[in-house]
C-alpha positions in Angstrom: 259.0 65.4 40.4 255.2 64.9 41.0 252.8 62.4 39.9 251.5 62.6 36.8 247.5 63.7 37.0 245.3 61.3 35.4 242.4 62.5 33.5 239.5 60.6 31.7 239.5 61.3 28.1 236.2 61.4 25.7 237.0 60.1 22.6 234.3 59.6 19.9 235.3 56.9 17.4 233.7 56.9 14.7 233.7 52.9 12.4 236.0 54.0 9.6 235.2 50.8 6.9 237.9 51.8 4.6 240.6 51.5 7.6 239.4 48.4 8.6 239.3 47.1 5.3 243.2 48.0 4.4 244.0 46.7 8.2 241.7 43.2 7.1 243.2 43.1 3.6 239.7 43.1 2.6 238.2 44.5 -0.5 235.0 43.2 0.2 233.0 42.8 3.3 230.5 40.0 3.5 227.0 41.2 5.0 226.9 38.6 7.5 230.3 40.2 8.9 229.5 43.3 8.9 226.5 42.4 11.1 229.0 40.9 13.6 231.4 43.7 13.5 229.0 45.7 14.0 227.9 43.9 17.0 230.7 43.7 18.8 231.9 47.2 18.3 228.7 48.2 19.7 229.3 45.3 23.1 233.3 46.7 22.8 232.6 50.3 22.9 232.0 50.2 26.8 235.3 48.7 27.6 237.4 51.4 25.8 239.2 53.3 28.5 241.1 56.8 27.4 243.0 58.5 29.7 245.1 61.9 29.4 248.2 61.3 31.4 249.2 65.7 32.1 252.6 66.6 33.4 252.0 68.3 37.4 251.0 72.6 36.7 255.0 73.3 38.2 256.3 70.2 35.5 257.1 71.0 32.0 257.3 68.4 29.7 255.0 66.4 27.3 251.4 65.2 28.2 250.5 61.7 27.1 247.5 59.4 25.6 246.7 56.0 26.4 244.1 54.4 25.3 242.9 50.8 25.6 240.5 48.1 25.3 239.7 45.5 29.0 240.8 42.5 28.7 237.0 41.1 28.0 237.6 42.5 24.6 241.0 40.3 24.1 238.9 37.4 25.1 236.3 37.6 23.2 238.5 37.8 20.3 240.5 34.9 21.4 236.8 33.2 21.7 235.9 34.1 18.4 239.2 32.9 16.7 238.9 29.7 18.4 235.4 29.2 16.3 236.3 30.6 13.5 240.4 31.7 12.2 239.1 33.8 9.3 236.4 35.7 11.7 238.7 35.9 14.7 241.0 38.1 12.5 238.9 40.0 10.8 237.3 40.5 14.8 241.2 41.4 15.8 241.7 43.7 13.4 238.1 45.9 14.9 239.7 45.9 18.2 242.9 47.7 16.5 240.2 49.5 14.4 238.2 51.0 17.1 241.2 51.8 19.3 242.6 53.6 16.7 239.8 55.5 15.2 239.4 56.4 19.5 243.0 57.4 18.9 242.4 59.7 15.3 239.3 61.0 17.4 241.8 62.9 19.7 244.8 63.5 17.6 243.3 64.2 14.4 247.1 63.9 12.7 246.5 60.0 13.1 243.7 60.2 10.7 246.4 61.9 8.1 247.9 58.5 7.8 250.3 59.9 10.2 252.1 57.1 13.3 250.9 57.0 16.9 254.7 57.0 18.2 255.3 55.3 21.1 257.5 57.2 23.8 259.6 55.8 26.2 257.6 55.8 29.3 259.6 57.3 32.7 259.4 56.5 36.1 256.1 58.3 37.0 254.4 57.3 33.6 255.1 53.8 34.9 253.1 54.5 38.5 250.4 55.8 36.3 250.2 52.9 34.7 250.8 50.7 37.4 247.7 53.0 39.5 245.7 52.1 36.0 246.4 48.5 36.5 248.7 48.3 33.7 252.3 46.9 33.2 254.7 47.7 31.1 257.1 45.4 29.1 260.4 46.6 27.8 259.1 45.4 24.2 257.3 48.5 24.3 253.9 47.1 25.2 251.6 47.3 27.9 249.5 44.1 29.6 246.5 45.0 26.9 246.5 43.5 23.3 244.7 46.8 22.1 246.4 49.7 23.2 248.0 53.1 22.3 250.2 55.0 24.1 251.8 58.3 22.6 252.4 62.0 23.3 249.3 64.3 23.7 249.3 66.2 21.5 250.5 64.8 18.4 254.6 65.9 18.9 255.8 64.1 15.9 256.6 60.9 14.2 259.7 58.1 14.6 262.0 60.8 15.5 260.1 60.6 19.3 259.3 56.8 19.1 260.7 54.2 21.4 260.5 51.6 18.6 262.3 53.3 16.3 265.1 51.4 15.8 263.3 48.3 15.3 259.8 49.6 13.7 259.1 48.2 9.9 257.6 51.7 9.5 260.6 53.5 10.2 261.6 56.6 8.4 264.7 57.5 10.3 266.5 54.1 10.7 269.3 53.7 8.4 
């Protein structure tokens, strides 16, 4: 089996305030936190990093997206939370916000309320992670706060999801 090719993805997320407000719990946003959100979507945009992870021309199989923010986003949150609690997780919830909305920018079934399953990554998704800089844990995570992994394109739902035993969102567990 050959190495998976990794190729720089373009995504163009757009702020959705109405998915950042269910993901916040908010029914109102305060102008002075908008301002900041705006802000530091604006300093976290830069640190994005999207990635098409395509099967070898001779390989069949699925193609993947991952998708992630630097760890200089995790710490400014972490920054910001030890200021303020209430700011911090409203600041949490952009990075999720703006790596999804990257996410919904490429596989425009996310934006239909639709899951971002996560597959179980083999052997040479792991060295593409690993030549990425990335580890995985067997939690189903990689070494980034803000990330998504999932098939490219959209494949389907919990029925290809490594999490789907144990995923709250579930719709094939019994």
């Amino acid at each position: 089996m050959s190495a998976f090719k990794i190729v720089e993805a373009k995504p163009n997320p757009d702020f959705n305030i109405f998915y950042f407000a269910e993901l916040n719990g908010s029914t109102r946003i305060e102008h002075s936190l908008m301002e900041s959100l705006e802000k530091y979507w604006n300093e976290w945009l830069p640190h994005l990093k999207a990635y098409t992870l395509k099967q070898p021309d001779d390989a069949k199989g699925t193609d993947f997206l991952l998708l992630y923010l630097e760890k200089e986003v995790e710490d400014s949150v972490e920054e910001i939370w030890q200021e303020t609690p209430t700011e911090g997780l409203a600041h949490h919830n952009l990075a999720i916000t703006l790596v999804m909305s990257a996410a919904q920018s490429l596989i425009p079934q996310l934006e239909e309320g639709k899951c971002a399953p996560l597959p179980k990554p083999g052997e040479e998704v792991l060295k593409a992670f690993e030549s990425l800089g990335l580890t995985w844990n067997q939690e189903g995570t990689v070494n980034r706060q803000y990330a998504v992994f999932t098939p490219f394109p959209y494949s389907g739902g919990c029925e290809v999801c490594y999490l789907e035993d144990t995923c709250p969102k579930s719709q094939t567990r019994k």
